[in-house]
C-alpha positions in Angstrom: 21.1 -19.2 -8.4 17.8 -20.8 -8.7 15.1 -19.4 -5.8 12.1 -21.1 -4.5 8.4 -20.3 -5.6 7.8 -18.3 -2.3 10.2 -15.8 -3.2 9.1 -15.4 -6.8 5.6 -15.2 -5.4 7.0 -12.4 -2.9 8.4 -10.6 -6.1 5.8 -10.7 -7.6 3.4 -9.1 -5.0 6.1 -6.2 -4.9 5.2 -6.2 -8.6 1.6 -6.2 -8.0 2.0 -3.4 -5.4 3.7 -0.8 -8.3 0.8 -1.8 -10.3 -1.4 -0.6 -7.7 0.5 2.8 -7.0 0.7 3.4 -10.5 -3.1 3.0 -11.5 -3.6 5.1 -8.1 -1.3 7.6 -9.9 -3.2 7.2 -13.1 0.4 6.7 -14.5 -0.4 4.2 -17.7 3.2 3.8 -18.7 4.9 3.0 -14.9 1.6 0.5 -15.0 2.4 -1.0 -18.3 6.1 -1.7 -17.5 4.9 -3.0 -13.5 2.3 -5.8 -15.2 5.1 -6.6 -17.6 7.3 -7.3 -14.8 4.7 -8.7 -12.7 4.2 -11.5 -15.9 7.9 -11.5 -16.1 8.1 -12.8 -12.5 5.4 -15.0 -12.6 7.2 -16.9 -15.5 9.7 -17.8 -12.8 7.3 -20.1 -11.1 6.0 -22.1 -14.3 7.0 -25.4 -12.4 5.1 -24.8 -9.6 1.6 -25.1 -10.8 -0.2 -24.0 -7.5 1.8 -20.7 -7.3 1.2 -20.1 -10.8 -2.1 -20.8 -10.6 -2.6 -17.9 -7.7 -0.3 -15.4 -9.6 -2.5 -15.4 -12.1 -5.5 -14.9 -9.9 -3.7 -12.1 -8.4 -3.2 -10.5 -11.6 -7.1 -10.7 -12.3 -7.8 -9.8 -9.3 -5.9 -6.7 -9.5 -7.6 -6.0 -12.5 -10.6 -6.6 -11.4 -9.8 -4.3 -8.1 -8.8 -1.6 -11.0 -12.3 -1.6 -12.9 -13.9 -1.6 -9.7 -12.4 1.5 -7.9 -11.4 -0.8 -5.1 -7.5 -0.9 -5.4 -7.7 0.5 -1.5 -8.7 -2.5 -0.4 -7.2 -4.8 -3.0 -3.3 -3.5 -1.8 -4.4 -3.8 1.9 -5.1 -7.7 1.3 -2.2 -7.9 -1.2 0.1 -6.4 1.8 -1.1 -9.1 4.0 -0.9 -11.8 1.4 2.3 -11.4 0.8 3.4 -10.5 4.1 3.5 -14.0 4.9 6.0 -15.1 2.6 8.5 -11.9 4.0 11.9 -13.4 5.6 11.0 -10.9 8.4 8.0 -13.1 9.8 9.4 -16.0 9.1 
């Protein structure tokens, strides 16, 4: 079954996320195998350009958030972000 970009997007913020909690963790292995399933996902919305587009900046963002010391505030926008595309608020 085939799903729209707004859940890969979703998936891929719950990717995002365990990239987060492992970098919190200083866990470098649950980090590698969260951003290959974060790019894993993101494949997944190839035809929609726009989504793409912002998957990737989420990804840069997150590492920019990483270099910075800043992944407190990073995941508390992330959570919001993709809050919006949860089937609970919709």
């Amino acid at each position: 079954m085939k799903r729209d970009a707004a859940f890969y997007f979703a998936n891929l913020g719950a990717d995002i996320s365990r990239c987060v909690s492992a970098a919190e963790e200083n866990d470098n292995e649950s980090y590698d195998d969260s951003i290959d399933a974060a790019y894993h996902t993101l494949a997944y919305i190839t035809d929609r350009p726009e989504a793409y587009e912002e998957g990737l900046l989420l990804l840069r963002a997150l590492e920019y958030a990483r270099r910075d010391h800043a992944l407190p505030i990073f995941s508390k926008n992330l959570n919001a972000l993709i809050e919006e595309y949860s089937p609970l608020t919709q």
